[in-house]
C-alpha positions in Angstrom: 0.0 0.0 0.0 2.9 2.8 0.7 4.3 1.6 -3.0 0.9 2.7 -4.4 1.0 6.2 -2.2 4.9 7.0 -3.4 3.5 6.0 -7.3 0.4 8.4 -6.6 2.8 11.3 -5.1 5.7 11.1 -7.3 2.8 11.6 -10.5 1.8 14.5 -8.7 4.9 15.8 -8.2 5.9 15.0 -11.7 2.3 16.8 -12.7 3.2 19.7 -11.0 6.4 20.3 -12.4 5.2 20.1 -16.0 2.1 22.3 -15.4 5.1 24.6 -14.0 7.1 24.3 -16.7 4.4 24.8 -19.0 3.7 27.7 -17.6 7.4 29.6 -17.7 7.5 28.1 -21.1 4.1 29.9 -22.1 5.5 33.4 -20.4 8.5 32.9 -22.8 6.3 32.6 -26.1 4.0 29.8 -27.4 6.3 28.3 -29.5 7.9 26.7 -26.0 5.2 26.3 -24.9 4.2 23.9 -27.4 8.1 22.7 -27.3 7.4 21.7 -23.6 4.9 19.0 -24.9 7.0 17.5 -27.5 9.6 14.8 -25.7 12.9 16.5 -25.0 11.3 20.0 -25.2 12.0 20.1 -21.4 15.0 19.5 -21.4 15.9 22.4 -24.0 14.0 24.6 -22.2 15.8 24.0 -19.5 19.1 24.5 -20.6 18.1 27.6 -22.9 16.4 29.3 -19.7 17.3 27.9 -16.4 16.2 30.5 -13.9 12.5 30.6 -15.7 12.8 26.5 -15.6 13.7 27.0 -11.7 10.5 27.1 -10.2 9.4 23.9 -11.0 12.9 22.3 -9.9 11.8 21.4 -6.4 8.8 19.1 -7.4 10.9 17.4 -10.4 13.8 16.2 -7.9 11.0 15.8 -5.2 9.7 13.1 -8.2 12.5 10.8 -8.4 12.8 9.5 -4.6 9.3 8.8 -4.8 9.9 6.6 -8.0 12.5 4.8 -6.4 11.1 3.9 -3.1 7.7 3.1 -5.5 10.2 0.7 -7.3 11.8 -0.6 -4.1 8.6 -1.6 -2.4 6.2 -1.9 -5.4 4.0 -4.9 -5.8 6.5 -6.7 -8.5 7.9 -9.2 -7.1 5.6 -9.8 -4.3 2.5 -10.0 -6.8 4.2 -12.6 -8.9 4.6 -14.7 -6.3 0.9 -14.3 -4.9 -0.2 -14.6 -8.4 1.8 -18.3 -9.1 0.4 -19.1 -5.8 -3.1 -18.2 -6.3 -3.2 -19.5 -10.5 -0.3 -22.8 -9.5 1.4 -21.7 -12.3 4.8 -21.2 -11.8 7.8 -18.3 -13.5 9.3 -20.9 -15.8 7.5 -22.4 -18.6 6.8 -26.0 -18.5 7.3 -26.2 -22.2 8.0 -25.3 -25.6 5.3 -23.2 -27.6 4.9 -25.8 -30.1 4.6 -28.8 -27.7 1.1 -29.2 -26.1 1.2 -29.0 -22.2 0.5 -32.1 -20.0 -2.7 -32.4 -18.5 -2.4 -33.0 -14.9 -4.3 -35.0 -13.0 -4.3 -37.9 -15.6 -1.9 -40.6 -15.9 0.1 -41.6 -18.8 -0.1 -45.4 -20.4 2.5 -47.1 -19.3 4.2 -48.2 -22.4 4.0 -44.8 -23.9 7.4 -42.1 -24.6 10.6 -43.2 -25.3 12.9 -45.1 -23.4 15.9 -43.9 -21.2 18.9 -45.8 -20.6 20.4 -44.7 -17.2 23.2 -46.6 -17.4 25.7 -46.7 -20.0 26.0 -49.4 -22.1 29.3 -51.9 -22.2 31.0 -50.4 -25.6 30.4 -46.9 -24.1 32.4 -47.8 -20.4 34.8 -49.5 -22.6 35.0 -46.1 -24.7 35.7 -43.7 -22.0 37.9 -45.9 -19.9 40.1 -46.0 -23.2 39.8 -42.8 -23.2 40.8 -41.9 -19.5 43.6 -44.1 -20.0 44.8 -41.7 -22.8 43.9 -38.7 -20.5 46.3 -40.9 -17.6 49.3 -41.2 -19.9 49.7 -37.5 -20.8 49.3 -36.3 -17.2 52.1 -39.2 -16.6 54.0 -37.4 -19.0 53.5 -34.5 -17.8 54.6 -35.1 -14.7 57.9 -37.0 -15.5 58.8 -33.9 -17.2 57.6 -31.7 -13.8 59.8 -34.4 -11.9 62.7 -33.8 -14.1 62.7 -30.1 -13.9 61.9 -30.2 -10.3 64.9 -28.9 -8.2 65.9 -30.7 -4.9 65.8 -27.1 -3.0 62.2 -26.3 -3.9 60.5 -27.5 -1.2 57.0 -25.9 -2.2 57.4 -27.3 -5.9 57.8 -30.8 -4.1 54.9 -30.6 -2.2 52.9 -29.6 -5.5 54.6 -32.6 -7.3 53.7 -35.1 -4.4 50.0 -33.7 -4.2 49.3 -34.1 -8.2 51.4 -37.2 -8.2 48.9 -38.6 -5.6 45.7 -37.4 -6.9 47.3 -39.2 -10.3 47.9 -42.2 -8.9 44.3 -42.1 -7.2 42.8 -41.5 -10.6 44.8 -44.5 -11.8 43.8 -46.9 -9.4 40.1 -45.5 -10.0 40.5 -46.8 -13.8 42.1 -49.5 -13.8 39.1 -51.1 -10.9 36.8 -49.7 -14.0 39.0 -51.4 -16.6 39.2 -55.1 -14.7 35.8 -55.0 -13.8 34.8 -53.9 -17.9 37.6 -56.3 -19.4 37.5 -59.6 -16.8 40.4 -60.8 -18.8 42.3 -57.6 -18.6 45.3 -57.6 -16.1 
């Protein structure tokens, strides 16, 4: 209810400042005051006669606070979510335009829509297990060649070594359960 009073005050407000400026534009000649009207015309008269523009500076700054607290308590957000709660339909659409929407209340046949697989089939473990075993030989690469450059004296490189070397040989042991129990005859 106090968004709704700020709206109704800060029209006023923004009323009374045109009416105002209207008026010193109509003391100036008619042409501004048919230049006050068109958008932008304000703001020209304005800057082409500020001290006759002045008296209706009070009510247009008076506007904008009223705006913003109309915007920072107004009924937007609070109204959408009385409105999903009163109509059950929520922010997010449910579907596509083209698709028609589910009726609720009624359940489908059983043997109707398409299947989904949740688990992966055989060929495609075996594919990304051959895969992370790739992955596992570059990052062994890599860090022979970190192990090589590695001095003796840097003790915070060595703990960075021993940390990736462990989380590599974590990884490793994490494929190859995946790879014996894939590949039976795999050792």
């Amino acid at each position: 209810m106090a968004a709704l009073a700020f709206l109704i005050v800060g029209v006023v407000c923004s009323l009374i400042s045109r009416v105002l400026l209207f008026k010193a534009a109509l003391a100036i000649s008619g042409r501004w005051a048919v230049g006050v009207l068109v958008p932008f015309g304000p703001m020209l008269f304005r800057m082409n006669y500020p001290e006759e523009a002045y008296q209706s500076r009070m009510f247009r700054l008076a506007t904008l606070p009223c705006f913003f607290l109309y915007i920072l308590l107004g009924p937007g957000p609070s109204y959408r979510h009385h409105l999903s709660k009163v109509t059950s339909i929520s922010a997010q659409p449910a579907a596509y335009a083209i698709e028609k929407p589910a009726v609720r209340g009624k359940p489908s046949p059983a043997g109707s829509g398409p299947k989904i697989e949740l688990t992966p089939s055989l060929d495609d473990r075996r594919t990304v297990n051959t895969q992370e075993f790739e992955h596992l030989r570059a990052w062994a690469e890599a860090l022979r060649l970190k192990k090589r450059d590695l001095l003796h004296s840097d003790t915070e490189g060595n703990l960075r070594y021993t940390a990736e070397f462990a989380q590599y040989n974590a990884t490793l042991a994490k494929a190859t359960a995946e790879r014996s129990a894939i590949w039976p005859s795999a050792k």
